[in-house]
MDAnalysis code that builds the backbone (N, CA, C; Angstrom):
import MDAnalysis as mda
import numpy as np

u = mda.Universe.empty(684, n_residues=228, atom_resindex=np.repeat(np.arange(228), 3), trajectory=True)
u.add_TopologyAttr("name", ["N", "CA", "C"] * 228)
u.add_TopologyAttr("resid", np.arange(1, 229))
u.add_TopologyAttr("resname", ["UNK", "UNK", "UNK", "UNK", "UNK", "UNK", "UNK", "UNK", "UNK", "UNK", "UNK", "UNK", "UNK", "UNK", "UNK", "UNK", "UNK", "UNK", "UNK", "UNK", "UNK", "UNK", "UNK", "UNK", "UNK", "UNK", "UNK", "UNK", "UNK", "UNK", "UNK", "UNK", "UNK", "UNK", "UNK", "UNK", "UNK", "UNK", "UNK", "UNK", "UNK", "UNK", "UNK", "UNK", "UNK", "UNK", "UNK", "UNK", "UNK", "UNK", "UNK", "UNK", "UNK", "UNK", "UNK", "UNK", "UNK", "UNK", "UNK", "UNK", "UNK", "UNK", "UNK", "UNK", "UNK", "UNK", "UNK", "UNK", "UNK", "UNK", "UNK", "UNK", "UNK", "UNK", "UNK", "UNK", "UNK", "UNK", "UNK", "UNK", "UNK", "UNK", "UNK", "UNK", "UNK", "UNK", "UNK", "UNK", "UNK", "UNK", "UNK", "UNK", "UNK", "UNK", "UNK", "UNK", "UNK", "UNK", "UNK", "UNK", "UNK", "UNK", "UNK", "UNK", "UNK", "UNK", "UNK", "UNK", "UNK", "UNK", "UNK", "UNK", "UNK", "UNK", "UNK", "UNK", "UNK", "UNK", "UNK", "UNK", "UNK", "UNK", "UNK", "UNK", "UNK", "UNK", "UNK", "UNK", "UNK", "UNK", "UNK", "UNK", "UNK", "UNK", "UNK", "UNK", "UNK", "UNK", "UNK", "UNK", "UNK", "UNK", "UNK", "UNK", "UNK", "UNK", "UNK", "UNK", "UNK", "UNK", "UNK", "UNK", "UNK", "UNK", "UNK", "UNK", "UNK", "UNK", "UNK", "UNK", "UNK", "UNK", "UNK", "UNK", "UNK", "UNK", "UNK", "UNK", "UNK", "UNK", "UNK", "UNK", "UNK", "UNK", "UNK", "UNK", "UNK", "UNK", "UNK", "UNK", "UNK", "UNK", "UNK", "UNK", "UNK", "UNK", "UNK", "UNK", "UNK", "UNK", "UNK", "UNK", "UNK", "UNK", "UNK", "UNK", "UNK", "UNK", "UNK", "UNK", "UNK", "UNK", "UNK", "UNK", "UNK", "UNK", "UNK", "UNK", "UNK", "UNK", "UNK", "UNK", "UNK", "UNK", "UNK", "UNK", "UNK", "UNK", "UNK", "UNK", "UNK", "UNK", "UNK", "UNK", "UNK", "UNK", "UNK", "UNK"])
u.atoms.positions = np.array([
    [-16.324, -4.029, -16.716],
    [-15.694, -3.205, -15.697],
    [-16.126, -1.753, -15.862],
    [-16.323, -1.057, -14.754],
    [-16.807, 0.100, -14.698],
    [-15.549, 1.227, -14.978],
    [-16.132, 1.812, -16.229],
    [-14.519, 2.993, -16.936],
    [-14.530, 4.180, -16.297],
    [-15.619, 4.876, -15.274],
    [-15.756, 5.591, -15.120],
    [-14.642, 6.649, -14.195],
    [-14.157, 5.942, -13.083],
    [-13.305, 6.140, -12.283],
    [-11.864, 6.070, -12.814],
    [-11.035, 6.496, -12.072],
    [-9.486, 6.631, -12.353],
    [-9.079, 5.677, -11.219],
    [-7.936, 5.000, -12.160],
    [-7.667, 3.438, -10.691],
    [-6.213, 4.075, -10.104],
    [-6.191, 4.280, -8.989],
    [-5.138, 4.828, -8.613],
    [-4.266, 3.775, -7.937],
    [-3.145, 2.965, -8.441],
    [-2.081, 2.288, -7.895],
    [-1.097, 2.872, -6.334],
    [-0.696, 2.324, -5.775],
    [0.040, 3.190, -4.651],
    [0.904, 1.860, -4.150],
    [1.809, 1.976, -4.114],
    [2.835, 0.568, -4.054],
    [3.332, 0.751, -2.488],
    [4.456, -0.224, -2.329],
    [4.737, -0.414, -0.968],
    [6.167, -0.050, -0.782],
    [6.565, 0.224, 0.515],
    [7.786, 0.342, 1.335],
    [8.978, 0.135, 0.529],
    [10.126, 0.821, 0.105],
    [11.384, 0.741, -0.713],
    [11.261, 0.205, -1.824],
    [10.205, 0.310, -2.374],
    [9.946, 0.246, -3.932],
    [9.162, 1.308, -4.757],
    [8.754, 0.898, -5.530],
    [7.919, 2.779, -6.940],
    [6.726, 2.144, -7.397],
    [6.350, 2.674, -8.083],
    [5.170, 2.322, -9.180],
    [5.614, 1.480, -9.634],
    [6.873, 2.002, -10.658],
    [7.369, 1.249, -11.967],
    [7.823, -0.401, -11.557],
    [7.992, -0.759, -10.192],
    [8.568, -1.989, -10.290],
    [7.374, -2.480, -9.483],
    [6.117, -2.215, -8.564],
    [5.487, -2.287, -8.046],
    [4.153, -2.922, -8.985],
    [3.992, -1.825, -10.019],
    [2.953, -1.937, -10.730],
    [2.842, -2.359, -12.256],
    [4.244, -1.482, -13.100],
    [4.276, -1.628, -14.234],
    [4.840, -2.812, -14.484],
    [6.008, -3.364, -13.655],
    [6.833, -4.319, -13.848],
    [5.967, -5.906, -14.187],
    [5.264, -5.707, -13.258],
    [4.261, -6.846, -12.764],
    [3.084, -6.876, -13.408],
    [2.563, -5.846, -14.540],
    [1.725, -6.163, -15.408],
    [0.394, -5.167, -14.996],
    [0.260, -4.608, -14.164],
    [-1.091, -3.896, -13.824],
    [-1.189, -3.207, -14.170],
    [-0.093, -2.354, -14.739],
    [-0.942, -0.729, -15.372],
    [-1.284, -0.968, -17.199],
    [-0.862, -2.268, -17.184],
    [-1.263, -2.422, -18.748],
    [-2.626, -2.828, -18.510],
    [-2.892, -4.093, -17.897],
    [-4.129, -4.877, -17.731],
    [-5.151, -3.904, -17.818],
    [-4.774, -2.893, -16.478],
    [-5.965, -2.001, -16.289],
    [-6.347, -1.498, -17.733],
    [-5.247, -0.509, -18.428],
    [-5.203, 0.470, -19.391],
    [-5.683, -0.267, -20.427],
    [-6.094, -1.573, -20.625],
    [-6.538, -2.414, -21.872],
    [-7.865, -2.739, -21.388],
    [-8.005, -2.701, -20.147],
    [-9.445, -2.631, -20.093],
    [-10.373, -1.362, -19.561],
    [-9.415, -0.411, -20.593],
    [-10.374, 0.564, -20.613],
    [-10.261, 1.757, -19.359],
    [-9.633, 1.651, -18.662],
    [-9.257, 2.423, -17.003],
    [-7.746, 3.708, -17.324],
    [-8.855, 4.469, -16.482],
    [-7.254, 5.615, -16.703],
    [-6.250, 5.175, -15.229],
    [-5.347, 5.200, -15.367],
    [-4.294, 4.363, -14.135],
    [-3.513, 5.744, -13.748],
    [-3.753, 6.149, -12.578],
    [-2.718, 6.883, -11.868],
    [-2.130, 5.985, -11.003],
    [-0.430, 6.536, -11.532],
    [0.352, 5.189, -10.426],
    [1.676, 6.569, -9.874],
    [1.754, 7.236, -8.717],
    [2.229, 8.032, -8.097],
    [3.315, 7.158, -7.446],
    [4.463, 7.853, -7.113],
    [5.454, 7.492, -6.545],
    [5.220, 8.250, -4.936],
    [5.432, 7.279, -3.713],
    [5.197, 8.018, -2.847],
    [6.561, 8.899, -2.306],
    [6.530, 10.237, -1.361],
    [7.833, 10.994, -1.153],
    [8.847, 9.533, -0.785],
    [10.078, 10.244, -1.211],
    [10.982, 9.035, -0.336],
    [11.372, 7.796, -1.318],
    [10.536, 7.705, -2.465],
    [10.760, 6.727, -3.188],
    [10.788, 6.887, -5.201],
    [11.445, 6.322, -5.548],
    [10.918, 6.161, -7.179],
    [11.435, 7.905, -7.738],
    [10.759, 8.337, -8.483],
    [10.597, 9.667, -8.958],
    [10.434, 10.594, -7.918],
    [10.190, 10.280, -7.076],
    [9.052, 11.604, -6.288],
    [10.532, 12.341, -5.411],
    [10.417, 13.358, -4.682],
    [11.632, 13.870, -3.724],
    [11.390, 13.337, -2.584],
    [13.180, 12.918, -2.315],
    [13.579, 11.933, -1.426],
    [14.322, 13.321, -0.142],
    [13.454, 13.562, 0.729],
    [13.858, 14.653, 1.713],
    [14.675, 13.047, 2.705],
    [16.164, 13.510, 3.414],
    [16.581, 12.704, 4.229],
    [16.093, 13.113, 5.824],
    [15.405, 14.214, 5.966],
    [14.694, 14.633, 7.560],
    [13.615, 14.026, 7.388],
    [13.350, 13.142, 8.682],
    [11.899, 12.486, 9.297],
    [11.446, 13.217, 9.277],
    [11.319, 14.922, 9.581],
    [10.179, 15.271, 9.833],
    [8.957, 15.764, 8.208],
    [9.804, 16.043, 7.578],
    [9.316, 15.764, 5.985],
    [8.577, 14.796, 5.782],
    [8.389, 13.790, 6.428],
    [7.557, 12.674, 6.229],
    [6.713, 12.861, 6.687],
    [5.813, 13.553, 7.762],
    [5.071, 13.745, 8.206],
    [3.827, 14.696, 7.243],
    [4.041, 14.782, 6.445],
    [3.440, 15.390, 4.883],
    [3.366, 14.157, 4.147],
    [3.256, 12.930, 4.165],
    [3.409, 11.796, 2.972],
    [1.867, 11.857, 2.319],
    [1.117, 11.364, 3.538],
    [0.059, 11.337, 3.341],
    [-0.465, 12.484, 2.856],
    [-0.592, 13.842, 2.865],
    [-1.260, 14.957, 2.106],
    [-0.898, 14.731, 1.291],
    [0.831, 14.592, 0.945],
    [0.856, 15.285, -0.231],
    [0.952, 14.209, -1.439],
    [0.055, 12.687, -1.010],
    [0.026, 11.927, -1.976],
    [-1.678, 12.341, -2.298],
    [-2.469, 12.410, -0.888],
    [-3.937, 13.043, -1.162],
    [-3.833, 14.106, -2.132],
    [-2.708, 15.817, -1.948],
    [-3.474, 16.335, -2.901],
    [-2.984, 16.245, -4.440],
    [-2.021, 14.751, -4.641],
    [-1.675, 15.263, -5.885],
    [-2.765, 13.994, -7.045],
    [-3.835, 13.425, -6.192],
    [-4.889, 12.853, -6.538],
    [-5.804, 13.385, -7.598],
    [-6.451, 12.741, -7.748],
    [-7.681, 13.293, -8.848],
    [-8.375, 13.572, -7.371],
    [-9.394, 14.410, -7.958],
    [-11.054, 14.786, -7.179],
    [-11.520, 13.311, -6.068],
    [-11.967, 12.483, -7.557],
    [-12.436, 11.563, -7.484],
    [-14.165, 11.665, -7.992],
    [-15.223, 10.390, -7.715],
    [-14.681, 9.044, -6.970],
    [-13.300, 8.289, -7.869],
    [-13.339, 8.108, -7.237],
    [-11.947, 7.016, -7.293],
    [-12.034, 5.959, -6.378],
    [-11.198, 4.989, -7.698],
    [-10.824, 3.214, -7.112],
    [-9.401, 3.199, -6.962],
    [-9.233, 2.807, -5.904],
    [-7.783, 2.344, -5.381],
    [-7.158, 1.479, -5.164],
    [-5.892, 1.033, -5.627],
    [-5.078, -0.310, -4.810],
    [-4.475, 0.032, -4.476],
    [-4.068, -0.766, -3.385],
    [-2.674, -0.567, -2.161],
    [-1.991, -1.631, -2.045],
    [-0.499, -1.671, -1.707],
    [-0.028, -2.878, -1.498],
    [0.884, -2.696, -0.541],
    [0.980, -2.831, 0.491],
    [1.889, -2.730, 2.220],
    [1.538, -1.039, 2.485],
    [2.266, -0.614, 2.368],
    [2.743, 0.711, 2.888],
    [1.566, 1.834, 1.837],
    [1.334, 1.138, 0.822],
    [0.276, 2.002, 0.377],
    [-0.865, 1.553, 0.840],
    [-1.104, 0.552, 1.267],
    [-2.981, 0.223, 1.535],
    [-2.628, 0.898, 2.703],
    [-2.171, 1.412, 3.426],
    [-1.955, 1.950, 4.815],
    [-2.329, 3.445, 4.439],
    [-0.958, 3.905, 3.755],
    [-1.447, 5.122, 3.470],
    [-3.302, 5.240, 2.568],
    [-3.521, 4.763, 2.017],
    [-5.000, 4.951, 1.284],
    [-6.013, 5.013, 2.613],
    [-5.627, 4.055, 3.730],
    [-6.791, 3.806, 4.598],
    [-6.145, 4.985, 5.340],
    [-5.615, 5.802, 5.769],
    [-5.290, 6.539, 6.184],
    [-5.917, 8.027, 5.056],
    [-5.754, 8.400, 4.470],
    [-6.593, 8.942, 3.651],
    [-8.043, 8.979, 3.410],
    [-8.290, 7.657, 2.901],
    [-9.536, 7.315, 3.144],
    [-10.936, 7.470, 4.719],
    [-10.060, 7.514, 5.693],
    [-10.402, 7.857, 7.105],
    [-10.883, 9.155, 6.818],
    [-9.230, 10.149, 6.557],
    [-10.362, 11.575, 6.156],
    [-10.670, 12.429, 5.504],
    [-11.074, 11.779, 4.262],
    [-12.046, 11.549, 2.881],
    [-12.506, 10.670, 2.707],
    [-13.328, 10.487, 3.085],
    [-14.258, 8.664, 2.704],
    [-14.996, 9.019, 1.179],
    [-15.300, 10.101, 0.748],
    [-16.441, 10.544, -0.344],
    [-15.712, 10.126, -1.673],
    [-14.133, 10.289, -1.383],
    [-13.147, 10.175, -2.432],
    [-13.300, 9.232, -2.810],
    [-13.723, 7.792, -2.768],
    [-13.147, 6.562, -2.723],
    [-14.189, 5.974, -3.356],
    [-14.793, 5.388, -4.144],
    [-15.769, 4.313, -4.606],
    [-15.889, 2.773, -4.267],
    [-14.425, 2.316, -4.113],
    [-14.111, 0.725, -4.016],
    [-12.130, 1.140, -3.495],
    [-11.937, 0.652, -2.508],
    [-10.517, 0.175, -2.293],
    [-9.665, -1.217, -2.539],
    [-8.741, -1.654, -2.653],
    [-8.144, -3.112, -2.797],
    [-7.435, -2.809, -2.413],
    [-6.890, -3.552, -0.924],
    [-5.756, -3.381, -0.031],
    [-5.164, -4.647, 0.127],
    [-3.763, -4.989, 0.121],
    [-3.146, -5.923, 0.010],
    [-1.862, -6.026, 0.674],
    [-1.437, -6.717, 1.422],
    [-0.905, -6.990, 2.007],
    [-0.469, -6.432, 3.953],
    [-1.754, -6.084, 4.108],
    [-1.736, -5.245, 5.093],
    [-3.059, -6.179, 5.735],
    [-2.789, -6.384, 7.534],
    [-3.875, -6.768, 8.321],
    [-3.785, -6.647, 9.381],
    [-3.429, -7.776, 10.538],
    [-3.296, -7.275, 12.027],
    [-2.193, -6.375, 12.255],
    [-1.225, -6.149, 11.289],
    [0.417, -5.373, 11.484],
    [0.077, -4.284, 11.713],
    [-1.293, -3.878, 10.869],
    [-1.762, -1.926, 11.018],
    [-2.099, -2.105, 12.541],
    [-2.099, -2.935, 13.163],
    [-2.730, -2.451, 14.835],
    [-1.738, -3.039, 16.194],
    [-0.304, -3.363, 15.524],
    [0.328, -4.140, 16.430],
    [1.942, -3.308, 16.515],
    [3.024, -3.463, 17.075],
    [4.002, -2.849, 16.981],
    [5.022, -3.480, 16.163],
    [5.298, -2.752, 15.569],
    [6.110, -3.395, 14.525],
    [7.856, -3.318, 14.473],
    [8.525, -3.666, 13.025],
    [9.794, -3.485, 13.243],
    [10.861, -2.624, 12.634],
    [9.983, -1.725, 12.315],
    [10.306, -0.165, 12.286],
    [12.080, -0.057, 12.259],
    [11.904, 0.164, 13.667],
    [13.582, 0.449, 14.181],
    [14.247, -0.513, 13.575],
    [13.760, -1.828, 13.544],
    [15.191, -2.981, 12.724],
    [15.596, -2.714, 11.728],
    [14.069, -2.685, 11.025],
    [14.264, -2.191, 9.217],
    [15.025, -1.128, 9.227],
    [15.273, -0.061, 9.994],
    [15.932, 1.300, 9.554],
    [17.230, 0.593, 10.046],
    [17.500, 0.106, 10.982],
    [19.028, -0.404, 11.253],
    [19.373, -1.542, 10.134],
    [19.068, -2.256, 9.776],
    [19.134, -3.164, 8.254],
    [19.571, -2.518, 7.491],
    [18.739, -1.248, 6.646],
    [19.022, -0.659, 5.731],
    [20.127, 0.011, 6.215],
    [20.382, 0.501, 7.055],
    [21.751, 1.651, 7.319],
    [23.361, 0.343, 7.250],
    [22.662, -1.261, 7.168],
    [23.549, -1.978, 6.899],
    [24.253, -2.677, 8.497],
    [23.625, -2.517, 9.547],
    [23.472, -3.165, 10.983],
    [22.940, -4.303, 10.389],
    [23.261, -5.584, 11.014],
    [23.172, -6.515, 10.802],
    [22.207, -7.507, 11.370],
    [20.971, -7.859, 11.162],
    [19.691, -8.222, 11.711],
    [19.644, -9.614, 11.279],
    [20.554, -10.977, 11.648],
    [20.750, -12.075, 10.534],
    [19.289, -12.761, 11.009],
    [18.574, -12.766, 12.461],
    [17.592, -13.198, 12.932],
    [16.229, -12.907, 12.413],
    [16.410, -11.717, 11.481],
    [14.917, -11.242, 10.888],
    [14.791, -10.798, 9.691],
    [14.205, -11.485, 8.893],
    [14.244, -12.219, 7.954],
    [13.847, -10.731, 6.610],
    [12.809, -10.665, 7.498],
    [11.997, -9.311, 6.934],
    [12.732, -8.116, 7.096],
    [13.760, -7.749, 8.144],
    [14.058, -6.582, 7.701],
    [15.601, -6.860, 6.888],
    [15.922, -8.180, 6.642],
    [16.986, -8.178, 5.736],
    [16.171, -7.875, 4.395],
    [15.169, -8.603, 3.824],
    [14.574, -8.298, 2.965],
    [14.222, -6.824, 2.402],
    [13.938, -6.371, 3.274],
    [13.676, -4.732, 3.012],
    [15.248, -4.124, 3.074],
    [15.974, -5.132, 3.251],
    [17.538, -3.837, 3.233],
    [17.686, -4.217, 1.502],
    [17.474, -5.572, 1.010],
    [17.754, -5.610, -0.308],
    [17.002, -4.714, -1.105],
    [16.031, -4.660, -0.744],
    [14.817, -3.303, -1.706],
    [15.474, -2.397, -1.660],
    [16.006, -1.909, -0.607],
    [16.730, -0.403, -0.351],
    [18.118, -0.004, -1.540],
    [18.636, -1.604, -1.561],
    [20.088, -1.471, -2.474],
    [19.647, -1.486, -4.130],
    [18.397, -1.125, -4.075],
    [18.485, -1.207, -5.871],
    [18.687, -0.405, -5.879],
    [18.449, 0.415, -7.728],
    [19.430, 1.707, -8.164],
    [18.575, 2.580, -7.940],
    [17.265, 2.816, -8.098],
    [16.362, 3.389, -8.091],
    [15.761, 3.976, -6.441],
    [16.117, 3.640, -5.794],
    [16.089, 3.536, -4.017],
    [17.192, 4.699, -3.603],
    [16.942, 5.683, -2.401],
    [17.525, 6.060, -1.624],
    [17.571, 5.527, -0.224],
    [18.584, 4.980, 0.029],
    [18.606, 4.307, 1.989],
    [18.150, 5.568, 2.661],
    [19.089, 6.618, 2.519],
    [18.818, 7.940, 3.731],
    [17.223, 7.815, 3.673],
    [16.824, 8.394, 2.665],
    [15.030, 8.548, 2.170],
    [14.711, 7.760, 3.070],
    [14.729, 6.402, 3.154],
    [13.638, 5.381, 3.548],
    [13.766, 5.358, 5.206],
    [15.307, 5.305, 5.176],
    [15.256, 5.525, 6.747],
    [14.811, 6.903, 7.529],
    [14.553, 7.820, 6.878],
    [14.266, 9.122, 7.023],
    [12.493, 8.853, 7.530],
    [11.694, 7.660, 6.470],
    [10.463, 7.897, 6.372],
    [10.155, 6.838, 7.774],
    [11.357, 5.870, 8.259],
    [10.477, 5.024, 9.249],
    [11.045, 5.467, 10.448],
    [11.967, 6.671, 10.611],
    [11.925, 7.300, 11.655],
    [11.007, 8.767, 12.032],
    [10.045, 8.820, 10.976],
    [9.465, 10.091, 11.336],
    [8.470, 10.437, 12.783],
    [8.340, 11.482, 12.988],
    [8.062, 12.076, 14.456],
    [6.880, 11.870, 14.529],
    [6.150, 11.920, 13.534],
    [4.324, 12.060, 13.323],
    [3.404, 11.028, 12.996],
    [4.018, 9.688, 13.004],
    [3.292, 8.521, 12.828],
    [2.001, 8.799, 13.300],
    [1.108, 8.904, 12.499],
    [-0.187, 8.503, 13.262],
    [-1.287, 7.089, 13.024],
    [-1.662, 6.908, 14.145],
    [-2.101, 5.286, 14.166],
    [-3.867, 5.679, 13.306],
    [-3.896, 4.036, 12.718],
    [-5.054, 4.124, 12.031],
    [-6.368, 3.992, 13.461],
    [-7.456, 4.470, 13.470],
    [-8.305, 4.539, 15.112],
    [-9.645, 3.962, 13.866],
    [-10.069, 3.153, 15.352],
    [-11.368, 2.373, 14.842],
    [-12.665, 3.468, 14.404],
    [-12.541, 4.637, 14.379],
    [-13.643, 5.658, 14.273],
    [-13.085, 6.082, 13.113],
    [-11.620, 6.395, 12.923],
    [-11.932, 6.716, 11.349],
    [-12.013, 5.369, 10.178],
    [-11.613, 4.403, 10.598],
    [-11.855, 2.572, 10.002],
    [-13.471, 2.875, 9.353],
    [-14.100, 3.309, 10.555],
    [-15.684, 2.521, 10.664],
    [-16.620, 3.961, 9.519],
    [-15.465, 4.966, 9.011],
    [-16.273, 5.521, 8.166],
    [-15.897, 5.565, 6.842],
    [-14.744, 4.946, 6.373],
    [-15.142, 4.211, 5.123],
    [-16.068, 3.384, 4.802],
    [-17.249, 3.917, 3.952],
    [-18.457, 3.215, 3.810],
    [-18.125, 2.188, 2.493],
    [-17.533, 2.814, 1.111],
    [-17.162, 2.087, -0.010],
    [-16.942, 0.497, 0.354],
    [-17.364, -0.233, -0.863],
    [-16.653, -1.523, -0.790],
    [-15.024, -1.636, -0.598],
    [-14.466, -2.522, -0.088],
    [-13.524, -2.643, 0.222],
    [-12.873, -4.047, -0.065],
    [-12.019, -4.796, -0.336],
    [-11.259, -5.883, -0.690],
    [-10.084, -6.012, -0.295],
    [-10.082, -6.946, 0.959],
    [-8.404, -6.922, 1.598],
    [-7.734, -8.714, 0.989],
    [-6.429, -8.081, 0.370],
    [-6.238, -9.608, 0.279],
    [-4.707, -9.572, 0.839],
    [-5.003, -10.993, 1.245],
    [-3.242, -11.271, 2.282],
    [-3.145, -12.621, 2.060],
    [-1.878, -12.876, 1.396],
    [-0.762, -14.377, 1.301],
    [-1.383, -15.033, 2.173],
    [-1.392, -16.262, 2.302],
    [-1.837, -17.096, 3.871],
    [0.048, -17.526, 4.593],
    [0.930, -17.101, 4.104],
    [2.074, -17.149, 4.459],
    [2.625, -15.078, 4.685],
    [1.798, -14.510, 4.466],
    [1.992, -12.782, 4.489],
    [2.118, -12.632, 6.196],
    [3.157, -12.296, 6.389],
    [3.345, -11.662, 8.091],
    [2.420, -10.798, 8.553],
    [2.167, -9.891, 7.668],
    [0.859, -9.353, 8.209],
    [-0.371, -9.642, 8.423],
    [-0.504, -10.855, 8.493],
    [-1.577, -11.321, 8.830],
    [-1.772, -11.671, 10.356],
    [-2.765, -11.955, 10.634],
    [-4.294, -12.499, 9.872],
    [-5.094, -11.286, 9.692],
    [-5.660, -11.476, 8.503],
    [-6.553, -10.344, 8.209],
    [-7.883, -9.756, 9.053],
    [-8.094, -10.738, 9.717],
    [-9.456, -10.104, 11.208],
    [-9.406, -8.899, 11.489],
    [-8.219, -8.465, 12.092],
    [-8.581, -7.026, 13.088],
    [-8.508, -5.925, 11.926],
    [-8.330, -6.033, 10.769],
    [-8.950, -4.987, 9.487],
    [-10.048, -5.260, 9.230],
    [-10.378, -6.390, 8.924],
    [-11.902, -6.933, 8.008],
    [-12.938, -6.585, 9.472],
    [-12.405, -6.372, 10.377],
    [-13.739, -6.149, 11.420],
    [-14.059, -4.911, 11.770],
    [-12.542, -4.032, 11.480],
    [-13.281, -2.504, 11.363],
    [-13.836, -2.119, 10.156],
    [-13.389, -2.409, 9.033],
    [-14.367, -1.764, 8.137],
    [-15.860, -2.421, 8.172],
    [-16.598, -1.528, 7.609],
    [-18.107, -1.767, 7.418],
    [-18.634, -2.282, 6.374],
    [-17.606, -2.584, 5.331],
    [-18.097, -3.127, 4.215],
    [-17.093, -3.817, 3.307],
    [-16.560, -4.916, 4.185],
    [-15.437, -5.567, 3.107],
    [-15.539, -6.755, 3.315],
    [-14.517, -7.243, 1.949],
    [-14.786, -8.647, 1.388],
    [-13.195, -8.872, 1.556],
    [-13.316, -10.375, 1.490],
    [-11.610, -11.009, 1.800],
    [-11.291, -12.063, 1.165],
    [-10.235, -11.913, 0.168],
    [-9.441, -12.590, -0.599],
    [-8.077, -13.619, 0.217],
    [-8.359, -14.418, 0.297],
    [-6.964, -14.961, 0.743],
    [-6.314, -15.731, -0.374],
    [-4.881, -15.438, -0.315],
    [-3.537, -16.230, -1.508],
    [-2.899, -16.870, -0.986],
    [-3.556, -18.360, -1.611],
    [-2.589, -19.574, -0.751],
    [-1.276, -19.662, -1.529],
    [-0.510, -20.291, -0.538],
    [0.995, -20.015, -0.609],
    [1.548, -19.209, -0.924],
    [1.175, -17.886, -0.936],
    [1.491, -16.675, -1.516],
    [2.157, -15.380, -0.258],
    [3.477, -15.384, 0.105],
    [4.109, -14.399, 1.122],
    [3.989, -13.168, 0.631],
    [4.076, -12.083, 1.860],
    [3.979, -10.948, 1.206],
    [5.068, -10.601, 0.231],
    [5.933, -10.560, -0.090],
    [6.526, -9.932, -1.188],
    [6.483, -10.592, -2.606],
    [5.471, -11.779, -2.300],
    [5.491, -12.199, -3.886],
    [3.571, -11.699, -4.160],
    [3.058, -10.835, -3.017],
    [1.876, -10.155, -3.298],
    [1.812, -9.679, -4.675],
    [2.122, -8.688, -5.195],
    [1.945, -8.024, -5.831],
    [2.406, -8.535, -7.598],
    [2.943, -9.470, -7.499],
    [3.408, -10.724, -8.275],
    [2.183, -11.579, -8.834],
    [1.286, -11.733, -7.802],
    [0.443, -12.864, -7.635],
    [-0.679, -12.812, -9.004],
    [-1.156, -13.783, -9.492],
    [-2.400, -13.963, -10.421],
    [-3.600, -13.631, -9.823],
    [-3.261, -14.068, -8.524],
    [-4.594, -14.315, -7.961],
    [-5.277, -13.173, -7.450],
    [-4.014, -12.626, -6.837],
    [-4.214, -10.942, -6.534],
    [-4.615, -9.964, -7.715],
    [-4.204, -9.916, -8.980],
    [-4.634, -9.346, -10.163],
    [-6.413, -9.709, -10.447],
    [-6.034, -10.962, -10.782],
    [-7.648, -11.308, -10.728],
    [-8.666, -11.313, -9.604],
    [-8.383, -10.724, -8.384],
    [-9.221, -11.053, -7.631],
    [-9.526, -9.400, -7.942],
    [-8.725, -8.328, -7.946],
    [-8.644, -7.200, -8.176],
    [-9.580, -6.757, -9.528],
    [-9.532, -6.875, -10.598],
    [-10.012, -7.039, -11.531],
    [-11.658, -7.371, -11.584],
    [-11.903, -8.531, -10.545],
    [-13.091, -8.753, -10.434],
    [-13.839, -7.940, -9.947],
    [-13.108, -7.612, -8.631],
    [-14.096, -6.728, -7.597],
    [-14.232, -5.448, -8.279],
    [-13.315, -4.796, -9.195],
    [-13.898, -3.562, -9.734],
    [-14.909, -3.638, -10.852],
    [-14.625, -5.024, -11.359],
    [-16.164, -5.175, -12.219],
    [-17.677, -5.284, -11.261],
    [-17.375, -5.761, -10.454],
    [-18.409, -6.329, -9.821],
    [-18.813, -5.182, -8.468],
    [-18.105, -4.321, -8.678],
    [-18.776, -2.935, -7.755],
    [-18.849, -1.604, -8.810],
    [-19.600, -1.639, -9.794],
    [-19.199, -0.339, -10.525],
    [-20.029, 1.067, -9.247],
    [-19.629, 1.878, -9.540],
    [-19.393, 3.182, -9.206],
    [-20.578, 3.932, -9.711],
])
């Protein structure tokens, strides 16, 4: 595996690093094979400051870009972070050497359920959808702020990922998605980028992503097998 780069972790929606990454074994794996691991908490979650105004969110993305290394840099993402990275990555492509995005595919280009999840978490009662009950339980651990999260999926400044900034991430790229992951099917990602490869995890839903063996090792590989 190539030591050269710093592997930067970035976890998903009402969860941190620490239960995202450390919990689940990746920042050791990496750190034993030799990799310096930045694993950042994004605003809104974990360690980082939890502002309860949407419009504070509209800074997520900078201010996870500038508290980055330089780079190049290798990245993983998992929901809400492979979003934010490809969102980043759009505009800084130079930053990036190799990405691993996970659990993210046709959902980045379709309308989503935003508004439920924030009514879930505020404790409105959604018994029909499955997923944003799920994300209300993430919200009730100890480590979680509700205001925060609902703060971040009502913000004013959403901006959509556009096939022109997709098509200039040149780096290798590695998308992997559950074959049971809602966000799927992975097509309308794997066809804008210009240079990616696709992992699929059978029987594997998104929230047991980041859980997965297969996802570790598929991860693992591709950064051996693209050094920098």
């Amino acid at each position: 595996m190539n030591r050269s780069a710093p592997v930067v972790l970035v976890h998903g929606f009402a969860t941190s690093a620490a239960r995202t990454w450390r919990d689940n074994g990746w920042i050791d794996l990496l750190q034993d094979a030799g990799r310096e691991v930045v694993a950042p908490d994004l605003l809104g979650h974990g360690s980082a400051p939890r502002p309860q105004d949407p419009a504070a969110y509209d800074a997520l993305e900078s201010t996870l870009a500038a508290a980055l290394p330089p780079g190049p840099l290798d990245a993983v993402g998992f929901s809400l972070g492979a979003r934010v990275l490809l969102s980043i990555a759009s505009e800084e492509p130079e930053r990036f050497q190799r990405l691993v995005l996970a659990g993210v595919g046709a959902n980045l280009f379709r309308d989503d359920d935003t508004e439920v999840i924030a009514a879930a978490i505020e404790g409105r009662e959604h018994p029909a959808n499955p997923i944003a009950q799920y994300f209300r339980g993430l919200a009730e651990a100890p480590d979680t702020d509700p205001a925060a999260l609902v703060a971040y999926l009502r913000r004013p400044g959403h901006r959509p990922l556009t096939d022109d900034g997709l098509a200039r991430i040149a780096c290798p790229v590695l998308v992997v998605l559950g074959d049971r992951d809602f966000a799927g099917p992975a097509e309308p990602l794997l066809d804008r980028l210009p240079n990616a490869t696709f992992v699929s995890l059978p029987g594997v839903d998104h929230f047991a992503t980041p859980k997965s063996f297969s996802f570790i090792d598929a991860t693992l590989d591709f950064l051996d097998a693209h050094p920098g």
